[in-house]
C-alpha positions in Angstrom: 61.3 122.5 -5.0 61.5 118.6 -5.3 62.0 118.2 -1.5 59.4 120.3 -0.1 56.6 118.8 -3.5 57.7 115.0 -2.3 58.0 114.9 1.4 55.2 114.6 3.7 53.1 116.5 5.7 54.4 117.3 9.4 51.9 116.2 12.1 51.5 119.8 13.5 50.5 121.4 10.2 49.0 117.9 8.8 45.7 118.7 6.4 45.9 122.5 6.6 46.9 122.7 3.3 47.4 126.4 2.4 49.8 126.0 -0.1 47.7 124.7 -2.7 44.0 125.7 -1.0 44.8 129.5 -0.5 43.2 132.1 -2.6 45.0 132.8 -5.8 44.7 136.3 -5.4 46.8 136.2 -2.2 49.4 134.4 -4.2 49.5 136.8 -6.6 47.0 135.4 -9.0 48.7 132.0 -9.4 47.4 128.4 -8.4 50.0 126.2 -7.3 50.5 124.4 -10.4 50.9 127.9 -12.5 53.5 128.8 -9.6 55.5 125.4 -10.2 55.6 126.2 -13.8 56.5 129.8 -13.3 59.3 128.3 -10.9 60.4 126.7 -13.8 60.2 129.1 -16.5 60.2 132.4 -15.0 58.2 135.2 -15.3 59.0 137.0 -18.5 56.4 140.4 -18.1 58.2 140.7 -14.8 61.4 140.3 -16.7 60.2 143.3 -19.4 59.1 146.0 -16.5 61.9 145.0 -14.7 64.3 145.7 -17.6 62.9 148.9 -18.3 63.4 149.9 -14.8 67.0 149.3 -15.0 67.3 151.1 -17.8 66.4 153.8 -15.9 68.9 153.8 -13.3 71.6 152.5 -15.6 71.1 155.9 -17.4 70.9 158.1 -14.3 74.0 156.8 -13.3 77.7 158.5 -14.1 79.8 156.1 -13.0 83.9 155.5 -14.5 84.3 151.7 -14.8 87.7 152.2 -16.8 90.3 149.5 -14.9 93.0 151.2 -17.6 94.7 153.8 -18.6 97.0 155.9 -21.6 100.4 156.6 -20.4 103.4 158.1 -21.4 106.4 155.7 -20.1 110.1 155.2 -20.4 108.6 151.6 -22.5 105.6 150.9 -23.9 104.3 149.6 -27.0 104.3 152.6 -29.9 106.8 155.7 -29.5 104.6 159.1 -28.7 106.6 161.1 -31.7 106.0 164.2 -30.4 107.9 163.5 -27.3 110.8 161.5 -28.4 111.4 164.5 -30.9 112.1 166.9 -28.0 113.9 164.3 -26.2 111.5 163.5 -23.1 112.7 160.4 -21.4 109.3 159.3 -20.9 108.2 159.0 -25.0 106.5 155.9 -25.3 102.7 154.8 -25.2 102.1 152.4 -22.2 98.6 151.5 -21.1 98.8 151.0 -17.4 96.7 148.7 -15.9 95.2 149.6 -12.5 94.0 146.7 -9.5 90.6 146.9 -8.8 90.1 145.9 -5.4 86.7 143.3 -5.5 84.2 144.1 -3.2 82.0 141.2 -2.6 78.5 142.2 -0.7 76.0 139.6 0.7 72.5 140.2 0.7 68.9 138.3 2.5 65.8 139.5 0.9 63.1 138.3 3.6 60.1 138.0 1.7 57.8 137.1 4.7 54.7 139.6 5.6 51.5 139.0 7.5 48.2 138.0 5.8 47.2 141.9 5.8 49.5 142.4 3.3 48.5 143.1 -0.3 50.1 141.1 -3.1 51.3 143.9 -4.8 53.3 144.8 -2.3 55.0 142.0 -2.2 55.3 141.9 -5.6 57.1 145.7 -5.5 59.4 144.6 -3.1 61.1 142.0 -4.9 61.3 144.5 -7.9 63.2 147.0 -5.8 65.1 143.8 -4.6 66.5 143.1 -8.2 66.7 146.8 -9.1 69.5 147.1 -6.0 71.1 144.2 -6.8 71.5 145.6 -10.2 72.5 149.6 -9.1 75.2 147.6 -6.7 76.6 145.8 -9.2 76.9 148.7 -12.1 79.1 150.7 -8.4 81.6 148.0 -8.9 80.1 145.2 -6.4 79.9 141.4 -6.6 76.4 140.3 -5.0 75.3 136.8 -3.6 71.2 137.0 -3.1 70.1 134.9 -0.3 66.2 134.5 -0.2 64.6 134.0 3.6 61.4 132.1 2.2 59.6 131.9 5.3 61.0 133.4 8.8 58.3 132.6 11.0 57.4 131.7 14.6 55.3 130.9 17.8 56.5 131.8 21.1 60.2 130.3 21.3 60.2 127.7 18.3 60.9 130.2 15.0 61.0 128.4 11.2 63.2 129.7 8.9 64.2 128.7 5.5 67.4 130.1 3.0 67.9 130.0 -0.8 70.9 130.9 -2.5 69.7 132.6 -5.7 72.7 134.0 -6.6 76.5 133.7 -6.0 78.9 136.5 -6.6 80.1 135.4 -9.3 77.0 134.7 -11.3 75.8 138.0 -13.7 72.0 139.3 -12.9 69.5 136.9 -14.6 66.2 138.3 -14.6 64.1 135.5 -15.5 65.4 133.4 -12.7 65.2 135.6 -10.4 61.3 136.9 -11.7 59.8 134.8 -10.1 61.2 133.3 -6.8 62.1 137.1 -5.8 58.8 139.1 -7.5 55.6 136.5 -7.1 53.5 136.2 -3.8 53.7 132.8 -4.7 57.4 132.2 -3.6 55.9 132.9 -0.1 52.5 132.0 0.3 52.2 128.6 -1.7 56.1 127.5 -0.9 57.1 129.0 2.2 53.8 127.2 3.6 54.5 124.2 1.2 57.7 124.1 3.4 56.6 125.0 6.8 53.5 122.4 6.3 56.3 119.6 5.5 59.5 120.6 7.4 60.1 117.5 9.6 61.0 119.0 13.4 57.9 121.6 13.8 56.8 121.0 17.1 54.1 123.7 18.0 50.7 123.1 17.5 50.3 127.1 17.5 51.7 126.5 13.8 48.6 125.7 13.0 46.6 129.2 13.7 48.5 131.4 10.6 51.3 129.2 10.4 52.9 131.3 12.7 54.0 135.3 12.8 57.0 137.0 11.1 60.1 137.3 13.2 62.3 140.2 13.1 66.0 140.7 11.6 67.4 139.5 14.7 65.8 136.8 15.7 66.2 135.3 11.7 70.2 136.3 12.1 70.3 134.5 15.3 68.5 131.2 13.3 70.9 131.8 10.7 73.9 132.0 13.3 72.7 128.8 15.2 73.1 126.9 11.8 77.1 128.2 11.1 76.2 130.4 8.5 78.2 133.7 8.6 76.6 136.7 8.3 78.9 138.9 10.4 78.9 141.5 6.9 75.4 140.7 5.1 72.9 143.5 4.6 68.9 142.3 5.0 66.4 143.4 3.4 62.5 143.1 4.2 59.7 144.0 2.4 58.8 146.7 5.5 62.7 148.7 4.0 61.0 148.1 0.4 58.5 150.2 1.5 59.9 152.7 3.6 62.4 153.8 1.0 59.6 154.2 -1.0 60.9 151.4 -3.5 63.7 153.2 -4.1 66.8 151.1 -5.0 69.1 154.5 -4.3 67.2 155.0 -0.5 67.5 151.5 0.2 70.7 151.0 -0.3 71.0 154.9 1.9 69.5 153.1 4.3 71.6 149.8 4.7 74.6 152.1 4.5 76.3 150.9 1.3 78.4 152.8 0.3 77.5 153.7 -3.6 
């Protein structure tokens, strides 16, 4: 946030300005100051509707996380009386531990969506976003949430920028994560506060819409070109948001994780 408030303007995108000029309504009713303090502090309505939601899904869910295990053994730590008596050479209580194998699962949440797109929608999105991360962790996974804050581009120059919110070994914090993965904001005041300032934009066709969204493959090959490995990460767009109907269950059908 500090880099992309103190650096300058790029010369392609130089007095355009949509970060802080654009409508607050597209930005999901916050000005850019109320976004830098939301930044900051989080979004705690998002945190109570997203909370309830997974609730919800917690309780739908029948899922065994017991990693041990009541055993009768030849040693253990209390006799089982009832088998000594009768001479069984198996009569004492052992819990048994059993390995868990870890499975670790990367995810990018693109946020990017044309101007056409309502706020709302966005703002769905990124719930569904935090209710997956949340169903895939209660099926025994270890997330890491990548954010794609903008993944645009004009004819062969693309812009793409990546933000670790979460490691996988960090638990599910909802009020960080309200607002950089909920709020139009994130987006549409600091994606373009980053595209209008990122130092090696070259086309002036930046300057009509800063540019379209790119698709999964062209932001994987970005990704790729700058040694990060994503050989085993699942993406997710606000488009798969949708289609699943906001559905944390579909989407994760639909990425083919196995639940």
């Amino acid at each position: 946030m500090q880099t992309i408030q103190d650096r300058p303007e790029n010369e392609v995108l130089r007095g355009r300005n949509q970060s802080v000029k654009g409508d607050d309504d597209f930005c999901g009713g916050l000005t850019w100051d109320e976004a830098v303090k939301a930044f900051e502090n989080g979004l705690p309505e998002v945190v109570t509707e997203v909370k309830q939601e997974i609730n919800k899904i917690s309780a739908n869910c029948n899922i065994s996380t017991t990693r041990a295990r009541p055993r009768n053994y030849y040693y253990g730590h209390a006799p089982n009386v009832p088998a000594a008596i009768i001479g069984l050479p198996k009569s004492m209580r052992q819990v048994q531990r059993i390995p868990q194998k870890v499975k670790a699962l990367s995810l990018y949440y693109d946020c990017t969506m044309n101007a056409g797109t309502k706020a709302s929608v966005l703002r769905a999105a990124g719930i569904t976003v935090i209710k997956l991360v949340h169903l895939l962790e209660l099926y025994g996974y270890r997330v890491e949430l990548n954010l794609l804050l903008i993944t645009a581009g004009v004819g062969t120059e693309n812009a793409l920028c990546k933000i670790q919110l979460k490691d996988w070994k960090q638990p599910l914090d909802l009020l960080k994560l309200s607002f950089p993965v909920t709020s139009p904001a994130m987006f549409r005041r600091f994606g373009f506060k980053w595209l209008e300032t990122v130092p090696d934009l070259t086309s002036g066709d930046f300057r009509h819409g800063y540019g379209s969204h790119i698709d999964k493959d062209e932001a994987k090959g970005e990704l790729r070109r700058t040694g990060i490995k994503i050989d085993n990460a699942h993406f997710i767009t606000v488009s798969d948001c949708q289609e699943a109907d906001y559905n944390p269950f579909e989407v994760a059908k639909n990425l083919e994780i196995a639940l």
